[in-house]
C-alpha positions in Angstrom: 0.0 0.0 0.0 1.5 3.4 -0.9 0.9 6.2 1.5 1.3 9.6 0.3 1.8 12.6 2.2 -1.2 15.1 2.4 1.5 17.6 1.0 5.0 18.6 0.1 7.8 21.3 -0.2 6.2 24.1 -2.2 2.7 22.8 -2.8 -0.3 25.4 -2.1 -2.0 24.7 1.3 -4.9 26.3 3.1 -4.4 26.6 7.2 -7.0 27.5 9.5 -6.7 28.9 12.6 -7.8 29.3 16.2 -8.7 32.9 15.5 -11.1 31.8 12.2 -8.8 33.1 9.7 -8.0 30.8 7.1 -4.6 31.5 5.1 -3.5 29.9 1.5 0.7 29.5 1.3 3.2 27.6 0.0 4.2 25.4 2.0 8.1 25.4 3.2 8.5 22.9 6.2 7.1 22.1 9.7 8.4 20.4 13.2 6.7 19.6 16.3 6.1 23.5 17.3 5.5 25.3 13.6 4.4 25.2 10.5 6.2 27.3 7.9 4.4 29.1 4.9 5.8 31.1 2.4 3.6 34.4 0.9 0.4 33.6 3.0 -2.9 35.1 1.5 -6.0 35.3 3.3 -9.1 34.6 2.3 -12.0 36.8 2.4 -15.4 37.8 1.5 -15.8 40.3 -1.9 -19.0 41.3 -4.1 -17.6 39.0 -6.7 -17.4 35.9 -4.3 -14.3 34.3 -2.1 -11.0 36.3 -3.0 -7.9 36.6 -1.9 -5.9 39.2 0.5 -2.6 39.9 2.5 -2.2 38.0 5.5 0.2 40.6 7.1 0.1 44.0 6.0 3.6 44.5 7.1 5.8 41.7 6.3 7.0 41.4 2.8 5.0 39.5 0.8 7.6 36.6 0.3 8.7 36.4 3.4 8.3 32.9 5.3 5.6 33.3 8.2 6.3 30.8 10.5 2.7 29.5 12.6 2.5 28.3 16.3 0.8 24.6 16.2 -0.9 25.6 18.7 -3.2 27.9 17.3 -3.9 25.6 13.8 -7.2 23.8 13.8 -6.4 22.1 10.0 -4.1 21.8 7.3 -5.2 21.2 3.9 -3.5 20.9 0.2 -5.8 23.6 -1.0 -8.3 22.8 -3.7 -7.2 22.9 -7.5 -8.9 25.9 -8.5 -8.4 28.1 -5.1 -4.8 27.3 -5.9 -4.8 28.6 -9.6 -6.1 31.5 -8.1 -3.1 31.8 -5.4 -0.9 31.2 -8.0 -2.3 34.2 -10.5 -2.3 36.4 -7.0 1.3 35.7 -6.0 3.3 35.7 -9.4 0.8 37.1 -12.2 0.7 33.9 -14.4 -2.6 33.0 -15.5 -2.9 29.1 -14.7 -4.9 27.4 -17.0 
């Protein structure tokens, strides 16, 4: 039986914490105290539907964000087309 891990180095995962917030990144690593994401977007509510925003105003956008276990209720490889949408908000190419 293969067993496949729910995601790897550089995929596009949604985490959801204590506070409600619920934040797409790329994941970079984790270890029995953090999880580590890289250009975190949150999502929120617009006219046109679910969108995407900054996470934190005031770190660069790149920079990794490293997330106390504590406060994470899930982890989730985010869905395909939530992803194509991180994707277009992050680096501009238009994912098919």
């Amino acid at each position: 039986m293969l067993i496949e891990a729910p995601y790897k180095k550089h995929d596009t995962i949604t985490v959801k914490i204590t506070s409600g917030d619920e934040i797409v990144g790329r994941f970079v690593e984790e270890n029995d105290t953090t999880l580590t994401i890289q250009k975190p977007l949150a999502l929120m509510a617009t006219q046109q539907g679910i969108g995407l925003g900054p996470y934190a105003f005031t770190v660069p956008q790149g920079a990794d964000i490293k997330l106390n276990k504590h406060s994470i209720l899930f982890v989730a490889k985010t869905d395909t087309e939530m992803a194509k949408q991180y994707i277009t908000s992050t680096t501009g190419v238009q994912m098919v």
